[in-house]
Structure formats: structure tokens, C-alpha cells
N, C-alpha and C positions, 0 to 999 in steps of 0.2 A: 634612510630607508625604513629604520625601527620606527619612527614618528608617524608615517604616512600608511606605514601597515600596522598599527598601532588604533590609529585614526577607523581602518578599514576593516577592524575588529570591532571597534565599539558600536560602530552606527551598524553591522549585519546584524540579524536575526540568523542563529546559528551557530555564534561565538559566545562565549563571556569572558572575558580576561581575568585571568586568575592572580597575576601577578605580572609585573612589571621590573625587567634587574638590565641594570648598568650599574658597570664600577663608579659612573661619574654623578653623584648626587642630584648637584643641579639639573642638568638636563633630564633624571629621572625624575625627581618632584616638578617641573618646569610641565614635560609630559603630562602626569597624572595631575597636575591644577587645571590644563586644557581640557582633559577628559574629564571631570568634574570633581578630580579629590576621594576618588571612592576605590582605591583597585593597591594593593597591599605591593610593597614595594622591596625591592632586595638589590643588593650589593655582588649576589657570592651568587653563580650560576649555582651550583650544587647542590646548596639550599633552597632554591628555589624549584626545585625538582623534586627533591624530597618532601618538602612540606607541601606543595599544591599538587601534587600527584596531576600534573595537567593530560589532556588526553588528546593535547596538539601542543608542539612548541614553534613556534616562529625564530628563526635564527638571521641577525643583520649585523651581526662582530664583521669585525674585519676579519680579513682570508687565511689568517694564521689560527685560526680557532674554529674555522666551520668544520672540517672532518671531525674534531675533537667532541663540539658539542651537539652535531648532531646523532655521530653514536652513542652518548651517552641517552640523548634524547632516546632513540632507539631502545636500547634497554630499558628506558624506564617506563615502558608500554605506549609511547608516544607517536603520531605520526607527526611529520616534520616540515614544514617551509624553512626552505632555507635558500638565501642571497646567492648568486651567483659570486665568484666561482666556486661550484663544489667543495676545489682543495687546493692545494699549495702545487700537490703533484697529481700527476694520472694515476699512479697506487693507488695514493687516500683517495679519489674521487670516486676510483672502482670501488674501493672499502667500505666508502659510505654506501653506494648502490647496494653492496652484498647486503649489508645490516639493515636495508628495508627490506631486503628482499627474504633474508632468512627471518626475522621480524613479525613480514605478512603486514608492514606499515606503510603507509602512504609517504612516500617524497615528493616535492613539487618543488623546481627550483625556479630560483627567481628571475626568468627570463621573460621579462615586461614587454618587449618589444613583440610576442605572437600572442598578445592579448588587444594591438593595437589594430583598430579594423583598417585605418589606412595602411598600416604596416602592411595587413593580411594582403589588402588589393596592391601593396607596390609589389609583394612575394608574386602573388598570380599572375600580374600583365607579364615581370622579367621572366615567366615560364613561357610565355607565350611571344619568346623574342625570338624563336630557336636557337640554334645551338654554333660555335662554342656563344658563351658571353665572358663582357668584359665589368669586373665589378669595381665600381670605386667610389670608397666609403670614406670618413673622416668622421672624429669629433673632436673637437682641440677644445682644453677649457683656459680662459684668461683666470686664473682663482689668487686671489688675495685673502689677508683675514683670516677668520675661519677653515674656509675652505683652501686654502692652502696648505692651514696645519692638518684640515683632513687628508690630503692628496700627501704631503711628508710623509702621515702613519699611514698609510695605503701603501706608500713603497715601501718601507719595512720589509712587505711581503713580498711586491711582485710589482714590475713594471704598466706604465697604463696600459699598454698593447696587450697586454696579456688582461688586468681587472675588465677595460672596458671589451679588449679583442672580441671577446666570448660569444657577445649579443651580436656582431656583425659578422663574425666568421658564421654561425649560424645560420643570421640568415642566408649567405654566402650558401651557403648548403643546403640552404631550404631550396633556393631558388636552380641550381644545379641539379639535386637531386643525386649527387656524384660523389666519389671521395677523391681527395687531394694526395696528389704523387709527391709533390716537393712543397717545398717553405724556406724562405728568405725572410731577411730583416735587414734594417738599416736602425741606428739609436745614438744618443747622444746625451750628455750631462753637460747641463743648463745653468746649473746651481750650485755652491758649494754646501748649500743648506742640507743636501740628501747624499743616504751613503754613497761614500767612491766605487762602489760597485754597482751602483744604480742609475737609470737614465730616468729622465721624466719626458722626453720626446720618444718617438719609436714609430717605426713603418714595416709592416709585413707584407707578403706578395706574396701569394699561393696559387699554385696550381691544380688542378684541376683533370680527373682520369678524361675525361670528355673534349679536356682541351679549355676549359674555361678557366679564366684569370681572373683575381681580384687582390687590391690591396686597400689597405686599413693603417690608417696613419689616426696616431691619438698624441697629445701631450698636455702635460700641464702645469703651472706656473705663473708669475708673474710678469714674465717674456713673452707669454705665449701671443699671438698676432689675433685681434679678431677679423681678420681677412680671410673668407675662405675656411670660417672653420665650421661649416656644415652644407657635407659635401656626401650625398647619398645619389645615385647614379650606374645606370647599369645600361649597357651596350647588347645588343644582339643583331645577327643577320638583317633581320627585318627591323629592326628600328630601335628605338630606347623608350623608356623609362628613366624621372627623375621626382623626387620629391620637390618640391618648392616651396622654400620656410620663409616667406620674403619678408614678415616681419621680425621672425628672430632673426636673420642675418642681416637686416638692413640698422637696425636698433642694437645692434652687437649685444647679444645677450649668452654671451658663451660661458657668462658663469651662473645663468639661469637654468635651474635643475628643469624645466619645462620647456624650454628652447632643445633640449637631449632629444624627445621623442615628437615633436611639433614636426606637422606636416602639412598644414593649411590646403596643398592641393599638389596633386601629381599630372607632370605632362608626361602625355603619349603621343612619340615621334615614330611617323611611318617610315620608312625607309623608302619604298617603292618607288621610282620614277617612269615617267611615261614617257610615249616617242618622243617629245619635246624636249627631253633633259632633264624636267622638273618634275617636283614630289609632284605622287597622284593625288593625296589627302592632307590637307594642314594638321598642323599638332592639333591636338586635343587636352585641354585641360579639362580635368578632373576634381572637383570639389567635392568632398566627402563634409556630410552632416556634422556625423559622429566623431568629434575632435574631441577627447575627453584630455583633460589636464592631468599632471603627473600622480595626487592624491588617487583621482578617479579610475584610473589605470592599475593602480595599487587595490582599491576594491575589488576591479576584476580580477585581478588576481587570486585575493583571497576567496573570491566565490568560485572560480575554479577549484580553488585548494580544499574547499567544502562537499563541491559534488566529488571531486577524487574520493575521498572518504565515504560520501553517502554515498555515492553509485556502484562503489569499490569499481574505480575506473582501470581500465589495466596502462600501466605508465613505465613500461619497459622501452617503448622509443622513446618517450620522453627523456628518461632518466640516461638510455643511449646516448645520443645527439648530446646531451650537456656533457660527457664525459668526451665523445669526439671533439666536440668543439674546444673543449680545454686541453686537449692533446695538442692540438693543430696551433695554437698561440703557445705553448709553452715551448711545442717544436722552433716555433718562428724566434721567442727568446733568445731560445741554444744558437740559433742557425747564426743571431746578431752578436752573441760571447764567441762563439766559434768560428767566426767568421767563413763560415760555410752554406752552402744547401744542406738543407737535412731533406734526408728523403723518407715518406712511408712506406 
């Protein structure tokens, strides 16, 4: 994610990059020879704070360090993009919202998925399903390589149902518009590779004041099936909605960072039938222009994150809902350690 909003810094007009810091050398110089070799480079978060006095920090650490480095940001007159999820816990997440808040500094967190216009039109039509609805979402990633050693230091911190939960419980919520009474989970250790207290499969199931249901199944690994692993789909009275990825699911590309938010076209199914039996109206597919790729999604982001600042936008729901939504999967967590419902 550091790369791609990285990338989305250099080409705005509105940014300059003042400094560039990972602990890991190569991938830092690797970055800055892409970006042309021109942008001062650090090691030590702290230092880099100090000596660039920045007047925006972009935060993409893993989950164990976002509450830490964005208050520090905070103090150090900064406003802040920072990665989903806010924090380890629902504290830190509120903690981090205070310290924009007493601050007077912009946060914008990294929820890619309501920058995505087909995303926006799947949110819209499932409002328009009536009520209750039935959500059922998925992302399973096959990750070898690389990406598996990423997905290991990811559980470090926290289960996928909970890293990725975030963006799908939300929308969950968008499309609801409601708060969740209960949370269940189901989860499983896959691998000996990750700690004994951690799964890298997981499924949650939440409910809904309104009566509406969804669950959110993620896993990851070298086990993982690429059958079935993208699976976005929502039920209501009057009919559904469903995304259709047909080329990333046909081409099994579930360890393609761009197959994540790829939507190619949404069908709208009527529900209705007529004296006959049969539907009144055939489905309906949906092709949207605006499919922008994973980098590109990441620019909107940052240009949001720029009018926030310039407009001094007010981002109390925003900063809300990310702090709901990571309540709601870490509930789901407990509910699979505890082997319980947890209830709100």
C-alpha cells in the first residue's frame, strides 16, 4: 500500500514528498529509483519527523504501529492518512480519533473500497433491495512467496477477518444503514508456519438491528482454494445485487492485489413475478466505464485526503464508521476465541 500511495503522491499536484522511511533498505531505495532517485530516505520513523517537519504523514506499517505512529504524527503538527485498520484495539482507534480531534488535524483512513465508483453503485442498488437484506461477501487469497511472508507478519497482529473484515463490514453498514445486535465467527489454523494462537482462515456472521444478515469469510495461504474466492452479493425482498469479476475469477487471480476491488459489471435481479409464475423483468447487467485499477484507486484516495485538508472537510462520520467497523470484527474475533455470540 506504502508504494501505490507513494506513486499517488508523486504524480498530484498538491504533494511533495519530503521523505521516504522503511526499516527495509531495499524496498526503500527500490521505491525512490522508481520515483526518480530524488526524495531523502530514512530508516527511524522519529527521525523522519523531526528533521522533515512534514505537514502530512501517510501511514502503511502494519497494524501493530498505526495508533503509535499516527499520534506521534499528530503531535508533530501533522495531518494523517493512515491504512486501515485504525488500531489493534477499539481504545487505540478511539485514541487515535481524539488526537485529531484535539489536534484540529485531518485523518482519513484508508478505506479504498468508497472511493470505488462501481463499489458506490453496488452500495446504492442493495439500498434499494428493501429490507431485511442478506450479505455475503468473501476474499480468500492463494499467497505464496512474498506475499505469504507478508500475510505471516500481518497475523502478528490480528486475524484476516478482522485486517481485511473492516472494508466489508462497512460496507455491510453502508448498505444497512443500521447497527449490528450480535457477531459470530467460525476460524481455523491452516499452517504450523503462524502463531498457535492464530488462524489464517475465518468467517463472521453479523446481525443486524433491522434484521439484516451478512457474513465475511477471508483466508490466507498456500491452501487457500481459488474456487469461489470472490464472492460479493446481496439479497433483498425485491431482488439482488451481485458484483461479477468474471475475469479475475475465471483466470484465478486471488493473489492479484487488483482482482481485490475488480468489478467489471453488476447484475440487478428483480424479484417480482407475474400472474404467470415468472419474473416480470430480466436481469439487468450493469457495466460501469470507470473501472480504475488498484494504483489508480489509491490516487483517489490521496486526493480526497487533500481536499480534506483544503476544504477542512468535517470527517467525524468518517472517522466514526472506521472505528464501528473495527469494533464489529474484533467482536467477531472474541465471539470465534470465545466461542460465543458476543452481543452489542
Amino acid at each position: 500500500m506504502g508504494i501505490s500511495h507513494s506513486r499517488a503522491y508523486h504524480k498530484l499536484d498538491g504533494f511533495e514528498i519530503v521523505g521516504l522511511v522503511s526499516r527495509s533498505p531495499g524496498s526503500r531505495q527500490k521505491l525512490n529509483a522508481e520515483l526518480g532517485g530524488i526524495y531523502p530516505e530514512f530508516d527511524n520513523y522519529d527521525t523522519a519527523l523531526a528533521e522533515t517537519k512534514p505537514d502530512a504523514v501517510s501511514i502503511n506499517t502494519y497494524p501493530d504501529t498505526h495508533a503509535e505512529f499516527a499520534t506521534k504524527a499528530f503531535e508533530a503538527g501533522a495531518h494523517v492518512f493512515l491504512e486501515k485498520p485504525i488500531a489493534e484495539t477499539v481504545e487505540g482507534a478511539q485514541a487515535v480519533v481524539d488526537a485529531a480531534v484535539k489536534t484540529g488535524k485531518k485523518l482519513v483512513i484508508g478505506y479504498i473500497l468508497r472511493h470505488h465508483p462501481s463499489w458506490i453503485k453496488f452500495i446504492e442498488i442493495a439500498r434499494d433491495l428493501g429490507k431485511p437484506l442478506v450479505m455475503r461477501m468473501n476474499l480468500n487469497q492463494q499467497s505464496f512467496g512474498s506475499n505469504w511472508e507478508t500475510h505471516k507478519n500481518l497475523m502478528n497482529s490480528m486475524s484476516p477477518i478482522v485486517d481485511c473484515g473492516v472494508h466489508y463490514v462497512d460496507v455491510m453498514c453502508q448498505m444497512t444503514g443500521s447497527k449490528p445486535v450480535r457477531v459470530n465467527a467460525i476460524g481455523a489454523r491452516l499452517s504450523p508456519e503462524i502463531d498457535a494462537n492464530m488462524v489464517n482462515y475465518g468467517q463472521l456472521q453479523v446481525t443486524f438491528a433491522d434484521g439484516s444478515v451478512g457474513w465475511y469469510e477471508a483466508g490466507w495461504g498456500p491452501m487457500s482454494s481459488e474456487e469461489a474466492f470472490f464472492v460479493k452479493d446481496v439479497w433483498g425482498p425485491d431482488g439482488s445485487v451481485s458484483i461479477v469479476a468474471k475475469s479475475a475469477s475465471a483466470e484465478s487471480k486471488s493473489s492479484d492485489v487488483d482482482s481485490h476491488s475488480k468489478t467489471e459489471s453488476l447484475r440487478r435481479h428483480y424479484s417480482k413475478l407475474g400472474a404467470d409464475g415468472n419474473f416480470e423483468k430480466k436481469d439487468e447487467l450493469i457495466d460501469l466505464t470507470d473501472e480504475p485499477d488498484h494504483d489508480e484507486l489509491c490516487k483517489r484516495e490521496q486526493e480526497y485526503f487533500l481536499k480534506a485538508i483544503h476544504e477542512d472537510l468535517d470527517l467525524t462520520d468518517h472517522m466514526g464508521d472506521a472505528v464501528n467497523s473495527l469494533a464489529i470484527v474484533l467482536a467477531a474475533d472474541k465471539a470465534f476465541r470465545e466461542g460465543r455470540t458476543v452481543a452489542f
